[in-house]
N, C-alpha and C positions, 0 to 999 in steps of 0.2 A: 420522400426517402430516396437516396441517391445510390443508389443500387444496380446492380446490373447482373444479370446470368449468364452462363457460358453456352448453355445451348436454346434452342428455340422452344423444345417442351417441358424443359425445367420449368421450376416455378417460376414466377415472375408476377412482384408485388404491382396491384393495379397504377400502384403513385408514379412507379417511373416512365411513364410513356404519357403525352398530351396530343392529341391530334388538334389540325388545325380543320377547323368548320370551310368546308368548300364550297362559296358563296359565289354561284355564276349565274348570268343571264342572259336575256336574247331577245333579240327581235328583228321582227319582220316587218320589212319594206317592201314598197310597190313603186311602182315610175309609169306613167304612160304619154304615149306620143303620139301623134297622126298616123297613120296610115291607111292604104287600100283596105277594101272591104273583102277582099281574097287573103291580104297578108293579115287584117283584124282576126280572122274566124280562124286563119292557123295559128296567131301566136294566141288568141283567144283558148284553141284545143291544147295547146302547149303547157300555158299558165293555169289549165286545169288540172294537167298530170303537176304540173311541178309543185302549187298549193298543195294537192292529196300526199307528194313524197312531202314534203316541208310539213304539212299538220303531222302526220306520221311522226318523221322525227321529233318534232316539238313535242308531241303526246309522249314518245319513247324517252326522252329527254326528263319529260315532268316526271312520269314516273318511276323511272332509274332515282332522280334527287329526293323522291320521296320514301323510298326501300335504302336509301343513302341515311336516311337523316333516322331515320327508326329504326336503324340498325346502328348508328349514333348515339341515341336515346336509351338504346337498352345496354351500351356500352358504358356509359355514365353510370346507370343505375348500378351495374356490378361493378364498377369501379369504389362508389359510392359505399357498397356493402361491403366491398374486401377489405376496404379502408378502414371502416367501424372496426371489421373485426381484426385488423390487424391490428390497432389502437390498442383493442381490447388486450389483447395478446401480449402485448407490451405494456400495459398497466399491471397485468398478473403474474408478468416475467422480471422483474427487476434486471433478473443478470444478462438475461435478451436485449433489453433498453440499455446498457451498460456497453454488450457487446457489438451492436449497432453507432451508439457515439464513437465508440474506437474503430472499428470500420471505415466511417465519416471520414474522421481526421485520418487514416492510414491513405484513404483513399486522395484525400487533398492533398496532402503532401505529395504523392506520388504523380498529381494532377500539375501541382505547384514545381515541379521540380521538371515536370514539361514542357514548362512556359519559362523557368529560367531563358533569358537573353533576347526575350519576344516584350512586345509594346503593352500588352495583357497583364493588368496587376487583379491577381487573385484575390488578394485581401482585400481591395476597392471593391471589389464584386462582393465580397461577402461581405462588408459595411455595406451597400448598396441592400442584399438582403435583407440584415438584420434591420435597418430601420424601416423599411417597408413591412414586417415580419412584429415591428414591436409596436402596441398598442398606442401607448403614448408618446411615439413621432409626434411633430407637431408642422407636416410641412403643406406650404401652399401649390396649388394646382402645377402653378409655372415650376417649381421646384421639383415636384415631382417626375414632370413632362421630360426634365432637363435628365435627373436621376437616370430616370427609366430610356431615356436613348443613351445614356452614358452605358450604361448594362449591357444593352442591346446591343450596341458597336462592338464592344470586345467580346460577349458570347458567339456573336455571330461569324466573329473574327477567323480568318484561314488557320491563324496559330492556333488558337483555341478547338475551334475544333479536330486539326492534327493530333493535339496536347491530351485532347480527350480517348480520341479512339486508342493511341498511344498506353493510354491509364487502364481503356476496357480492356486488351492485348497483353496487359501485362498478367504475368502467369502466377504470379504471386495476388494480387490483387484477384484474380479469379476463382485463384484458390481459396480465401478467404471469403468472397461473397458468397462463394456458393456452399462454403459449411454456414455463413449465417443464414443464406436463405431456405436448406434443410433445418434446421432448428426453427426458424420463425414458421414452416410450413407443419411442422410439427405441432408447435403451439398455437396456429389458427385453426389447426385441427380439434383440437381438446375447445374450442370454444364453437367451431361450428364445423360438424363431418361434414360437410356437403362444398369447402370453400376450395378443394382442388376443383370438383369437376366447373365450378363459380370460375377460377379462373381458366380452366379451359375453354370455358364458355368464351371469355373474352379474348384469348388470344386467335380464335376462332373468328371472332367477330373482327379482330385486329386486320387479320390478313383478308378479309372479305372487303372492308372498306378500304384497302390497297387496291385492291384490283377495283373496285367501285369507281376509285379517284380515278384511275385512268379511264374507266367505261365511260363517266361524266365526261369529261376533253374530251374524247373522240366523239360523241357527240355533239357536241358545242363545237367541236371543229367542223362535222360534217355540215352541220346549220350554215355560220360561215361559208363554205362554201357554195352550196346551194344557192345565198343571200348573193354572194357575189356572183354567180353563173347569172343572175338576172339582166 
């Protein structure tokens, strides 16, 4: 669902945000060379402090990506649930599903009308979705590969993303998500009490693994460094 809210503790359905998996490693190197048996037993005492700061970090490092990755984990799962029951909510809502597809298109057009005069064709993107989206595609590996960087280039694209914050910014378009996303918050309520504090749960967990992502790099930077002082 393509949706978006105007402020940070408003609702905010678990579909619109994806984080990307923060996949880093490391390792440790050694070098040695001749030297004196005076200059051996000092860089010998040196390379003992420097291994105990390096295992340190490494240990601080492993366990930071493992409180990263499980606080990941439990972010899926509530993602997972708000999604059921937003489903749910919109099976029981006819005019909710109704008022969501106009939403959609209200909000594309206004998307599509940011990108007039730019290299980003909207509608290629959204063929691009729908047959990825429709069961019986019938396309081969290479076809896809091709597809899916075609997408990718103009999602990623400077216009596009201008085009978009342009679309979140617009006042009209805020006005409007945010009376469907009070009515849809309404309606996940009548199917499960408990899916506000569900997603504050998550958006909780949203800004923990923000600051996490940067805890990770400064780590893996310090290592880095370290590696190189050798």
């Amino acid at each position: 669902m393509n949706t978006s809210t105007v402020g940070e503790n408003r609702f905010q359905p678990a579909a619109l945000i994806c984080f990307l998996v923060l996949a880093v490693t490391f390792g440790l190197s050694s070098s040695g060379f001749a030297e004196s048996a005076g200059a051996k037993k000092s860089r010998q005492g040196q390379a003992q402090t420097n291994a105990t700061s390096e295992g340190q970090s490494a240990q601080a490092f492993r366990e930071a990506v493992q409180e990263f990755r499980a606080k990941q984990k439990r972010m899926q799962e509530l993602k997972s649930k708000l999604l059921s029951i937003q489903q749910k909510a919109l099976e029981t809502n006819p005019d909710l599903k109704e008022e969501l597809s106009s939403l959609k298109e209200y909000r594309l057009s206004v998307l599509n009308e940011n990108l007039n005069g730019t290299q980003v064709d909207i509608e290629r993107m959204q063929e691009i979705e729908d047959k990825f989206k429709s069961k019986s595609a019938n396309m081969t590996k290479a076809e896809a590969k091709e597809l899916k960087a075609e997408y990718r280039q103009m999602r990623s694209s400077k216009e596009y993303q201008q085009a978009r914050q342009s679309m979140a910014s617009n006042k009209e378009v805020q006005k409007r998500t945010q009376a469907f996303n009070d009515r849809m918050l309404k309606a996940m309520k009548e199917v499960n009490p408990k899916v506000e504090s569900m997603n504050q749960e998550w958006l909780s967990i949203r800004r923990d693994l923000q600051k996490m992502r940067q805890k990770l790099l400064r780590l893996r930077n310090q290592q880095g460094m370290q590696q190189g002082s050798k």
